[in-house]
LUMKELUM-765766 format. One record per residue (C-alpha): x, y, z; residue in one letter. Coordinates in steps of 0.5 Angstrom, whole numbers, plus 500, padded with zeros to 3 digits. Layout:
px py pz loba
X Y Z a .
...
//
This chain:
px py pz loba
660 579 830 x .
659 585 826 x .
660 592 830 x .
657 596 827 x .
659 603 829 x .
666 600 825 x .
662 599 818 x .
665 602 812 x .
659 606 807 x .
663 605 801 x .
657 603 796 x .
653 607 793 x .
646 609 798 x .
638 612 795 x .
634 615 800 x .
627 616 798 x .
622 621 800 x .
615 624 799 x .
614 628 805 x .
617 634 808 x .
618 630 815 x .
621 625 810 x .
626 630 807 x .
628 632 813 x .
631 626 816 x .
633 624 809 x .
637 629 809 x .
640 627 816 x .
642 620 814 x .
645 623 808 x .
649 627 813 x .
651 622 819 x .
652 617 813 x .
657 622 809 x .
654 619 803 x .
648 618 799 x .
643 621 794 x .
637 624 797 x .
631 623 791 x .
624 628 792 x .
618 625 790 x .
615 631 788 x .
608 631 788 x .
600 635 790 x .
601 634 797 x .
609 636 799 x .
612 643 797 x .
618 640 794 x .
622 646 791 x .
625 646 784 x .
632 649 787 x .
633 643 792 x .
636 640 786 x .
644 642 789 x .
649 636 792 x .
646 629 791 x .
640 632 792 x .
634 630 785 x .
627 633 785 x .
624 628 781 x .
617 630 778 x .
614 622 776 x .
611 617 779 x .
615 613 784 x .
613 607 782 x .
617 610 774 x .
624 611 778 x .
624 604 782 x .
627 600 777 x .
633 605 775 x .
634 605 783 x .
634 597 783 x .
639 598 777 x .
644 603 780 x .
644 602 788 x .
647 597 793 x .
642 600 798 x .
635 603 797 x .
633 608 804 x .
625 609 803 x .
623 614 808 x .
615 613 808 x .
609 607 810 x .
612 600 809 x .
605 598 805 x .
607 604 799 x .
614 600 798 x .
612 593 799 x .
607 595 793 x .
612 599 788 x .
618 595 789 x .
614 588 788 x .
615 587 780 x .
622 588 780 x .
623 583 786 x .
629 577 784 x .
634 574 788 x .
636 575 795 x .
643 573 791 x .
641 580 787 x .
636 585 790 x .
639 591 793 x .
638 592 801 x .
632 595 801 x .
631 599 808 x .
624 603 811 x .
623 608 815 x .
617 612 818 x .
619 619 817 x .
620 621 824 x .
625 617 824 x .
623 612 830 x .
623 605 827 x .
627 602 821 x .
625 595 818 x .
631 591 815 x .
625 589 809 x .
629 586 803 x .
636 583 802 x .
637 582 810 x .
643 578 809 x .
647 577 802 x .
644 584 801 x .
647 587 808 x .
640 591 809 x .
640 588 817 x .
647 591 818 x .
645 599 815 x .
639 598 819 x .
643 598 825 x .
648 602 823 x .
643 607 821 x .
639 607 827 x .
646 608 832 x .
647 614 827 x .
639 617 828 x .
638 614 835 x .
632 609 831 x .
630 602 834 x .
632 597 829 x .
627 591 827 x .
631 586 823 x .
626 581 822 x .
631 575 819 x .
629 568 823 x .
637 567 825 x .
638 574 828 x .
631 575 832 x .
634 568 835 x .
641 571 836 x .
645 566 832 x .
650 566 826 x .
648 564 819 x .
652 560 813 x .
652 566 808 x .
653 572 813 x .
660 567 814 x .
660 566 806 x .
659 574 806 x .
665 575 811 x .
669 571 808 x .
668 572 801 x .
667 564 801 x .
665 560 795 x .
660 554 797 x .
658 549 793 x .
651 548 792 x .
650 555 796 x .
643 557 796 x .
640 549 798 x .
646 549 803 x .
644 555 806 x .
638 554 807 x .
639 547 810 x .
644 550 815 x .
640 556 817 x .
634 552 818 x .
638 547 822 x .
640 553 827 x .
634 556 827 x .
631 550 830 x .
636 549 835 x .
639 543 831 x .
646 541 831 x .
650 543 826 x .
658 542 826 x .
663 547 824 x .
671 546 824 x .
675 552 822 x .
682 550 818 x .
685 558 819 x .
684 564 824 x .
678 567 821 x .
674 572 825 x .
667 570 824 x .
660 570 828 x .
660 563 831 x .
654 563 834 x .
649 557 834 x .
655 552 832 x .
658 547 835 x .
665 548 835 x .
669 542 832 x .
677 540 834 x .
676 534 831 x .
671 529 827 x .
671 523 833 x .
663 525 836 x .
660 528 830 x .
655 522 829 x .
649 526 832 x .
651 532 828 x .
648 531 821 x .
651 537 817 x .
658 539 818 x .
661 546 815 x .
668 547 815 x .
672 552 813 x .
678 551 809 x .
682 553 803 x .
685 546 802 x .
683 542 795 x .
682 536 798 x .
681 538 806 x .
680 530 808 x .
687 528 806 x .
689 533 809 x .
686 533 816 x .
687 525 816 x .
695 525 814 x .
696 531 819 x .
690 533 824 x .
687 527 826 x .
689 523 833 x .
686 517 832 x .
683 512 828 x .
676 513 830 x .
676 520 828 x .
678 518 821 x .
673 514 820 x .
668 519 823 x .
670 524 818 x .
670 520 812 x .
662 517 815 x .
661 523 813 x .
663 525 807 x .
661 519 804 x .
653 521 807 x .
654 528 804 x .
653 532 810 x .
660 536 809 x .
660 543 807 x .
666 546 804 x .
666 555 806 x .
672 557 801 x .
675 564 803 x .
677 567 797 x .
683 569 800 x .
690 567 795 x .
693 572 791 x .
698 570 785 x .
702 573 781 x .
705 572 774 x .
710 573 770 x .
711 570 763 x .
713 570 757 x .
710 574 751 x .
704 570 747 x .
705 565 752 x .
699 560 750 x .
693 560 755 x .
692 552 756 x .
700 552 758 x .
699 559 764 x .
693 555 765 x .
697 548 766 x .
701 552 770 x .
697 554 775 x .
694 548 776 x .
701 544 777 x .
702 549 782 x .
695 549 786 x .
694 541 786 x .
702 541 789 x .
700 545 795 x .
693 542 796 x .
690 550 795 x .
682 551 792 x .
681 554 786 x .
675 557 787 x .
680 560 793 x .
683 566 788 x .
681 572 789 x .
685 575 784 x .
691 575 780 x .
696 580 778 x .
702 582 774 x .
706 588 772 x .
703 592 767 x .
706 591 760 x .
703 584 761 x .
696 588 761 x .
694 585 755 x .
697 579 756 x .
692 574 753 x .
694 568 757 x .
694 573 763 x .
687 576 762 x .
684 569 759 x .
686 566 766 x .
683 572 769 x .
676 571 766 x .
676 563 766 x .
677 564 774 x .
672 570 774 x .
677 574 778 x .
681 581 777 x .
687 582 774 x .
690 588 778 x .
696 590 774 x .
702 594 778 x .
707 600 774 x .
715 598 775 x .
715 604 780 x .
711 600 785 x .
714 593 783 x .
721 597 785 x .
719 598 793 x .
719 592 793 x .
723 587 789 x .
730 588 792 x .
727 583 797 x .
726 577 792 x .
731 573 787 x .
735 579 782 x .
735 577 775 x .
737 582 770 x .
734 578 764 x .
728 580 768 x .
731 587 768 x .
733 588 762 x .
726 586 758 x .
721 589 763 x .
724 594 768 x .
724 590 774 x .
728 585 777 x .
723 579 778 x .
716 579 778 x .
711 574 780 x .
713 575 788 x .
713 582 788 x .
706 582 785 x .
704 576 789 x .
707 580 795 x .
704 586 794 x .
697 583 793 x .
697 581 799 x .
699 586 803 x .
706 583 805 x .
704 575 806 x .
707 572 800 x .
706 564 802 x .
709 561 796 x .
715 563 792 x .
716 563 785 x .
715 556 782 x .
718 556 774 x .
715 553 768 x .
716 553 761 x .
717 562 761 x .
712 563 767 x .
713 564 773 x .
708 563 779 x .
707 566 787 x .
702 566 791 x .
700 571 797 x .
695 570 802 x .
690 576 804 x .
688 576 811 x .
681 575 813 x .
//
């Protein structure tokens, strides 16, 4: 569950004013917040003064409407402090996606009431509004349907987790409905993972889930019911539960983008044979794909083709790592001097597998045709 006196504001945050009153309190938020770029609509009715232009504070001297699209562009977070009928007319034509939009927040100027209004979810206006309102003494009014009635949702667990879900928008939709309405929906959890559960029905095993028509597991295995049935399941009854339904399309699959790979290679190894690679190892351990968060390498290799080409078909980063930080660390691996002698360290794919994951490297090296592979998982 989300606490949020431990949020951390790491994003970029606009508070927008028209009033004095309004000033003043963006002025505190930007305060508490410790971050944030406070924008004064100067206009007939307000004093604002050309000299408060200073530290992260911008005298604007156009219409509000005319500064909403760079904002959209520019912020994670937009803090309107003025009546909820202006915002909702300015920020109407550049509306698009909860999956896009910034969060957007309204205050009144006085600083009693902040609404969630946009991106409540995905966007992480509900968790600002409150963390905002604890700063202000404020009263938080969220008004999303799975928090007014006090349960999870299935992209706030996706959001925490970094999760691929197939299918994401119509899944989360038809899960979050289905709590809402007090229907159940089952959820197995393949992993220690510290989310919000509320609303779910906690699975052990798949033997009494004919009454539940979705199931939402969350899991980093590729093929999840194989692998349940050859080392979970207790009986024969729930294998077949498992199966019934899958086989009725009522499984959905939560993959936390939580593995980590390092690499070391070859100089001008081909693309297909890294990819190749990778693939062998990832079908051998039965690990998703779609549960890489990022691959990394030494930095000589920050060119590498075969490398940055793996990168973008994953649509992952590719974090490179100087031999003075593989240094710390690779004296716990396997030593090999031709390693040594070319690029200054003596391996590189645990180091680096190691180093991403902060310390847990899950799989060793597995060697190819002049490639090298680990895999480090981070934790959630």
């Amino acid at each position: 569950m989300i606490r949020t006196s431990n949020m951390s504001i790491d994003n970029k945050i606009a508070i927008v004013c028209i009033t004095e009153n309004g000033k003043n309190l963006g002025f505190e938020i930007q305060s508490k917040l410790n971050n944030g770029d406070v924008y004064l609509i100067r206009n007939k009715k307000n004093n604002f003064k050309i000299d408060e232009e200073k530290n992260n504070v911008f005298l604007v001297e156009d219409r509000l409407s005319n500064l909403v699209p760079s904002l959209f562009e520019e912020y994670q977070y937009i803090v309107f402090i003025m009546a909820t009928g202006i915002v909702v007319r300015v920020i109407a034509p550049y509306i698009n996606s909860k999956f896009s939009d910034p969060a957007i927040l309204v205050s009144d100027e006085k600083g009693r009431n902040i609404i969630s209004l946009l991106s409540g979810h995905m966007g992480g206006a509900n968790e600002m509004t409150r963390y905002i309102s604890e700063l202000i003494g404020a009263n938080p009014i969220i008004t999303t349907a799975t928090d007014v009635n006090k349960k999870s949702s299935l992209d706030m667990i996706a959001k925490k987790l970094d999760a691929y879900i197939e299918d994401f928008r119509e899944n989360v939709k038809d899960v979050n409905a289905m709590l809402v309405n007090n229907q159940e929906v089952g959820l197995y959890i393949d992993g220690n993972y510290e989310i919000d559960t509320r609303g779910f029905k906690i699975l052990t095993n798949f033997e009494d889930v004919d009454s539940t028509e979705k199931i939402v597991i969350i899991s980093s295995k590729n093929n999840f019911i194989n692998y349940y049935i050859e080392n979970k399941k207790e009986n024969e009854l729930d294998e077949q539960m498992l199966r019934k339904k899958c086989s009725e399309g009522n499984l959905i699959k939560v993959v936390p983008k939580e593995i980590v790979i390092g690499i070391g290679c070859r100089r001008n190894t081909e693309s297909s044979l890294l990819q190749e690679s990778l693939n062998n190892l990832l079908h051998q351990y039965n690990i998703d794909i779609n549960s890489i968060k990022e691959i990394g390498s030494i930095d000589v290799k920050s060119d590498e083709k075969a490398i940055i080409d793996l990168a973008s078909s994953l649509s992952v980063p590719f974090k490179t790592f100087s031999v003075d930080e593989i240094s710390k660390v690779d004296h716990l691996f396997e030593k090999s001097e031709f390693v040594k002698k070319n690029v200054g360290v003596y391996c590189v794919s645990e180091p680096v597998a190691y180093l991403l994951s902060k310390g847990n490297l899950i799989i060793e090296k597995h060697k190819y045709k002049g490639i090298t592979i680990s895999v480090g998982r981070v934790s959630k």
